[in-house]
C-alpha positions as CSV (number, residue, x, y, z in Angstrom):
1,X,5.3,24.5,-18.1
2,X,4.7,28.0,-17.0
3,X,2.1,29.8,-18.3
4,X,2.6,33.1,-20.3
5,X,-0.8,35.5,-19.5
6,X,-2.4,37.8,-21.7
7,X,-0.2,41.2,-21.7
8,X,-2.1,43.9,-20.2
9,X,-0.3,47.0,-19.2
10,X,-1.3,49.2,-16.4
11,X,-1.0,53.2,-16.2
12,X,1.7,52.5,-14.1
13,X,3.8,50.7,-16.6
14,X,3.1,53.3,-19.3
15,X,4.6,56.1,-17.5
16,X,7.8,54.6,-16.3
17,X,8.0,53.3,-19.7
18,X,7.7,56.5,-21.1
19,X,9.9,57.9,-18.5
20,X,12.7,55.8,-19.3
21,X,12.6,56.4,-22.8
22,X,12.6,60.3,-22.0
23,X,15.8,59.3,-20.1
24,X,17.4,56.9,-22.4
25,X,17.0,58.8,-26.0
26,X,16.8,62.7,-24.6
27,X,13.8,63.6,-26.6
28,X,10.2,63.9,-25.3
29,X,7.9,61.3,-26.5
30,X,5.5,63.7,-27.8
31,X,8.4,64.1,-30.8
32,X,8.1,60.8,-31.7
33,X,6.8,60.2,-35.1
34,X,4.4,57.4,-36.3
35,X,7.1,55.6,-38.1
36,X,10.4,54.6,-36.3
37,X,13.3,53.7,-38.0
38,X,15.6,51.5,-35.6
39,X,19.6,50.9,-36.1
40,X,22.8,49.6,-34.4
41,X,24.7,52.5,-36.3
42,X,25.3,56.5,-35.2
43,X,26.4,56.9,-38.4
44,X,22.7,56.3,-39.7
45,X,21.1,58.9,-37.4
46,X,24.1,61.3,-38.6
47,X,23.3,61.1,-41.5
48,X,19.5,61.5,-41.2
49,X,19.8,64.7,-39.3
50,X,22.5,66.3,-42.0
51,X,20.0,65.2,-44.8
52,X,17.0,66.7,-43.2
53,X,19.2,69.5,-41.1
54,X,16.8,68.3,-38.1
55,X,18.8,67.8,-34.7
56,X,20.8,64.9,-33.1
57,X,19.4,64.0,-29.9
58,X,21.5,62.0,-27.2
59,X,20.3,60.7,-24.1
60,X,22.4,58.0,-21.6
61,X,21.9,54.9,-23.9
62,X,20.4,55.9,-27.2
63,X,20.6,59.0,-29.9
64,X,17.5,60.0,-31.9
65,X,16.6,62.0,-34.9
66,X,13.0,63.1,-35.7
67,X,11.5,64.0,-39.4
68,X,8.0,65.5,-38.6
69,X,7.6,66.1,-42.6
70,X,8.1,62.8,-43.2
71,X,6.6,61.4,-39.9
72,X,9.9,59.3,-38.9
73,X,11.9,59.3,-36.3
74,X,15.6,57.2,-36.4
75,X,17.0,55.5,-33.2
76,X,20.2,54.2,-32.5
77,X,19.4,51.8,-29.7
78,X,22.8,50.2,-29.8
79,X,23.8,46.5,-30.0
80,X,22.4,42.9,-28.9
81,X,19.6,41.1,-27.7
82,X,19.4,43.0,-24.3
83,X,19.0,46.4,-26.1
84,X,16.4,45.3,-28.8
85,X,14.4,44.1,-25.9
86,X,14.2,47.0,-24.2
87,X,13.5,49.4,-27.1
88,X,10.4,47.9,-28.1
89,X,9.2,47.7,-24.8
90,X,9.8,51.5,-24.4
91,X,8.4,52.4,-27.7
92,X,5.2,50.2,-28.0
93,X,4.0,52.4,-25.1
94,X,4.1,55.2,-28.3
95,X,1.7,56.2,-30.8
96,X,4.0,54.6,-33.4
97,X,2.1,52.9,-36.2
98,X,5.4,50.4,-37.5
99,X,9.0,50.2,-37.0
100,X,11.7,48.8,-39.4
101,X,15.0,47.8,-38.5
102,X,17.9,49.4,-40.8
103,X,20.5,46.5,-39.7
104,X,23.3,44.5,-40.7
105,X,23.9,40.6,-41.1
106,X,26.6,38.2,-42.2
107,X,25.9,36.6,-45.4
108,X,26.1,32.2,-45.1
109,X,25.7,31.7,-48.4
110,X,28.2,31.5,-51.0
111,X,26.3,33.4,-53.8
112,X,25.8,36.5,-51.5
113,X,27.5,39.6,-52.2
114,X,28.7,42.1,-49.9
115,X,26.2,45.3,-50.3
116,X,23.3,42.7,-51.2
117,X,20.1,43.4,-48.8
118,X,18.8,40.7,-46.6
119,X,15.3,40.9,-45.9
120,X,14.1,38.2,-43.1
121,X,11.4,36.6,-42.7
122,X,12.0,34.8,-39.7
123,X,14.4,34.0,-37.1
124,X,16.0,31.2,-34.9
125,X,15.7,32.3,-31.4
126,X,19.1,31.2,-30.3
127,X,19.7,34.6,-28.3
128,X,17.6,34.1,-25.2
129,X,16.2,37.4,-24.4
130,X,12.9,36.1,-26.8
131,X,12.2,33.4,-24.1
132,X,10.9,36.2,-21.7
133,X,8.0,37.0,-24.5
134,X,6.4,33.4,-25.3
135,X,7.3,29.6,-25.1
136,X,10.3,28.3,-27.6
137,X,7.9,27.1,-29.9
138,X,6.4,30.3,-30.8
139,X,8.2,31.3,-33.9
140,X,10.3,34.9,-34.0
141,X,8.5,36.3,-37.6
142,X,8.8,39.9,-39.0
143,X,5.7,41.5,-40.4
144,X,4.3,40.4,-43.3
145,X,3.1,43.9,-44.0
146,X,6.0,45.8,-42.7
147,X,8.5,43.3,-45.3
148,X,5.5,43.5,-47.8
149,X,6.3,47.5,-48.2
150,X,9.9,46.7,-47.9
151,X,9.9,44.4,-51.1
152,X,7.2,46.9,-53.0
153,X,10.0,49.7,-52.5
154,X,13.1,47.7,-53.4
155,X,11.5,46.0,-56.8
156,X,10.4,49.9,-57.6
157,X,14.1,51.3,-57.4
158,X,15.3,47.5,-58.7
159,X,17.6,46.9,-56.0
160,X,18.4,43.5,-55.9
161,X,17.7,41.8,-52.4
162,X,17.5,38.1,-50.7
163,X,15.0,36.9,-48.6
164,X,15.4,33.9,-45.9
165,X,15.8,33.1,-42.1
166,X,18.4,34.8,-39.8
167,X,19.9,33.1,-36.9
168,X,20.0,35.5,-33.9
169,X,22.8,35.1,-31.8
170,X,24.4,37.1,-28.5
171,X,27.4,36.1,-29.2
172,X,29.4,38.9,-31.3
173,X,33.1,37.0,-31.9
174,X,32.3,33.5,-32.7
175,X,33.4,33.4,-36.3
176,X,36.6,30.9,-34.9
177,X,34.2,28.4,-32.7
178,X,33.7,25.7,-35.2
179,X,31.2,23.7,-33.6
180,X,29.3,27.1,-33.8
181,X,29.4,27.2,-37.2
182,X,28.7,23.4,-37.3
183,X,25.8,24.4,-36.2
184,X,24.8,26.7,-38.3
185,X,25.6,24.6,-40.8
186,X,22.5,21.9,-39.5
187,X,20.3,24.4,-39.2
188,X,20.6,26.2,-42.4
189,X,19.9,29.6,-41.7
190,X,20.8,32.1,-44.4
191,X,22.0,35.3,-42.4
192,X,22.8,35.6,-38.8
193,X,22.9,39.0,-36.5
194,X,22.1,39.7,-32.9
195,X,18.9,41.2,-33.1
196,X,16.0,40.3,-35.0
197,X,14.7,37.2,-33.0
198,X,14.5,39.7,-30.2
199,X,12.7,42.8,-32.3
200,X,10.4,40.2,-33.7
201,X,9.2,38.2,-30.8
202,X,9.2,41.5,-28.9
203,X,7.1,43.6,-31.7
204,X,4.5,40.8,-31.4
205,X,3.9,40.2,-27.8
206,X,3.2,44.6,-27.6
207,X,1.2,44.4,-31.2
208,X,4.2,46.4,-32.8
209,X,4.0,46.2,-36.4
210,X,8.1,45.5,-37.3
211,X,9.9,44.5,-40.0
212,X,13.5,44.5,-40.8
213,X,15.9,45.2,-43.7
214,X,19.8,44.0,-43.6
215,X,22.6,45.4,-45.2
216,X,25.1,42.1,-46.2
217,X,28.1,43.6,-44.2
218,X,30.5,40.5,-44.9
219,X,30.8,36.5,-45.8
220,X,31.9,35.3,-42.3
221,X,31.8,31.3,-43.5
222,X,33.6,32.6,-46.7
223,X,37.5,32.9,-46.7
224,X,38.9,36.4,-46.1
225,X,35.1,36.9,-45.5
226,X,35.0,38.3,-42.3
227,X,34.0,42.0,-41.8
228,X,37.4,44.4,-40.9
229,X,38.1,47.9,-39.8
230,X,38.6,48.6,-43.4
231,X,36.0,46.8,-45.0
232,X,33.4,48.3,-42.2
233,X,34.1,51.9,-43.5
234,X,33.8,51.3,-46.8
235,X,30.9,49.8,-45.9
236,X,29.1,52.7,-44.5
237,X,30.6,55.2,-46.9
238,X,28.8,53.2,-50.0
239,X,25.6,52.5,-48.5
240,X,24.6,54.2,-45.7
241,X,22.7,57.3,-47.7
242,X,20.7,54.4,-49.8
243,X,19.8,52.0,-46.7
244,X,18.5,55.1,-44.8
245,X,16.5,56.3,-47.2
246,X,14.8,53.2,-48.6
247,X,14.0,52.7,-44.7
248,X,11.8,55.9,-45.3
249,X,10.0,55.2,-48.6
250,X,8.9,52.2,-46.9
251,X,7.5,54.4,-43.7
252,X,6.1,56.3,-47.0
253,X,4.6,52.8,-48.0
254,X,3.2,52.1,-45.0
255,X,1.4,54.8,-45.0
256,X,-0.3,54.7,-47.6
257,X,-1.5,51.3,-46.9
258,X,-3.0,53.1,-43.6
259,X,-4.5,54.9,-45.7
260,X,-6.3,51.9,-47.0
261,X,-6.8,50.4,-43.6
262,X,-4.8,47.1,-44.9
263,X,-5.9,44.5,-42.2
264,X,-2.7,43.6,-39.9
265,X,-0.9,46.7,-40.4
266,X,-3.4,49.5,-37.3
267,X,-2.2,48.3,-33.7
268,X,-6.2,48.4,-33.1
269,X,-5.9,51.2,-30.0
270,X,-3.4,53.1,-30.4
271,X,-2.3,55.3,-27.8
272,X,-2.3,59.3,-28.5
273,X,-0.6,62.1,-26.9
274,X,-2.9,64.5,-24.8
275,X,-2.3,67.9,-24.1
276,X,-2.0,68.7,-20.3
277,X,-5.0,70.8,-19.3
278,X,-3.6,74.2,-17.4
279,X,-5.5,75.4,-14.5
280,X,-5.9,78.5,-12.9
């Protein structure tokens, strides 16, 4: 068995990594705010920046909004495995104290609703990309602290949510394989998406502090379950404004418990912006 070594990033590392986030997203790093918001959807970040009248930014892969009031930034890093990979990797080399992933999931179970929120606590790392952090036996787990503030905001507004494991996938279209969802039916997940084993697994090989909260988008085991064109915009026109902002009151959350220096949440180091000293 190969052995996985203790991560320890050089200068060299940092700057391309901070280079190709410059690249990727089109905004400086020094505009990053403490707490990142993460999402598959533009229409999230569009709807950030009209809410807070702060700008767009697009770069060649990803589009980014930034709320310096509220100390979050939103990021639309796409779809998949691949992608979640790479985005943590870029922004762990940030000062960002947590992230939170404003996603969506299919619902496997037959008392789930459409609109419902899925909070995960873990994930089956059936994607691959999570086998480049650690061994198959380390588990893929979100945050406690991170979901902890989730679940503290959503019982405060009384929105009703469910809490389980996800099955990560990179297959998009496999809603007509039925020894796929045989499968699933052995392993008994309750949700399943493309991202979270990565985020997860990735988050805590760089020390990220990430948690995750789904949107039910559609009942895919269900009959007439599966998410369409139609259902997909009615999806976002009812709940887009509520998922993003309960993303930030739980950056609000959060910081309060830095405030309180809650034990798990501080990245230890963290790494801060300096000002380039001008010279004569």
């Amino acid at each position: 068995m190969e052995d996985f070594k203790a991560y320890e990033p050089t200068k060299e590392e940092e700057k391309i990594a901070q280079d190709t986030l410059e690249r990727y997203s089109g905004s400086p790093c020094q505009d990053y705010q403490p707490y990142l918001l993460l999402t598959n959807f533009p229409k999230y970040v569009n709807y950030f920046s009209e809410s807070r009248g702060v700008p767009v930014i697009e770069g060649s892969m990803f589009s980014v909004a930034h709320s310096p009031e509220e100390k979050v930034s939103i990021l639309d890093f796409k779809i998949g495995s691949p992608a979640a990979a790479l985005v943590v990797d870029l922004v762990s080399f940030l000062p960002v104290k947590a992230a939170l992933m404003l996603g969506m999931c299919g619902g496997l179970r037959r008392q789930y609703q459409v609109g419902d929120y899925f909070l995960p606590v873990a994930s089956i790392r059936a994607e691959g990309t999570s086998d480049f952090y650690f061994h198959p036996e380390v588990p893929a787990l979100a945050n406690f602290l991170v979901q902890k503030a989730v679940t503290n905001v959503l019982e405060r507004k009384k929105i009703h949510y469910h809490i389980g494991i996800t099955h990560t996938t990179n297959k998009r279209f496999w809603e007509f394989n039925n020894e796929f969802k045989q499968k699933l039916k052995i392993t008994r997940p309750q949700a399943i998406e493309m991202e979270c084993a990565t985020l997860f697994t990735a988050s805590y090989y760089h020390k990220l502090p990430l948690g995750a909260l789904l949107l039910i988008s559609d009942l895919p085991l269900a009959r007439d379950g599966i998410k369409t064109k139609a259902s997909s915009e009615n999806l976002f026109a009812r709940y887009t404004p509520e998922h993003v902002e309960t993303g930030v009151e739980v950056a609000k959350e959060l910081d309060e418990a830095f405030k309180h220096q809650a034990k798990g949440v501080y990245r230890g180091f963290r790494r801060r912006f300096e000002k380039e000293e001008h010279h004569n």
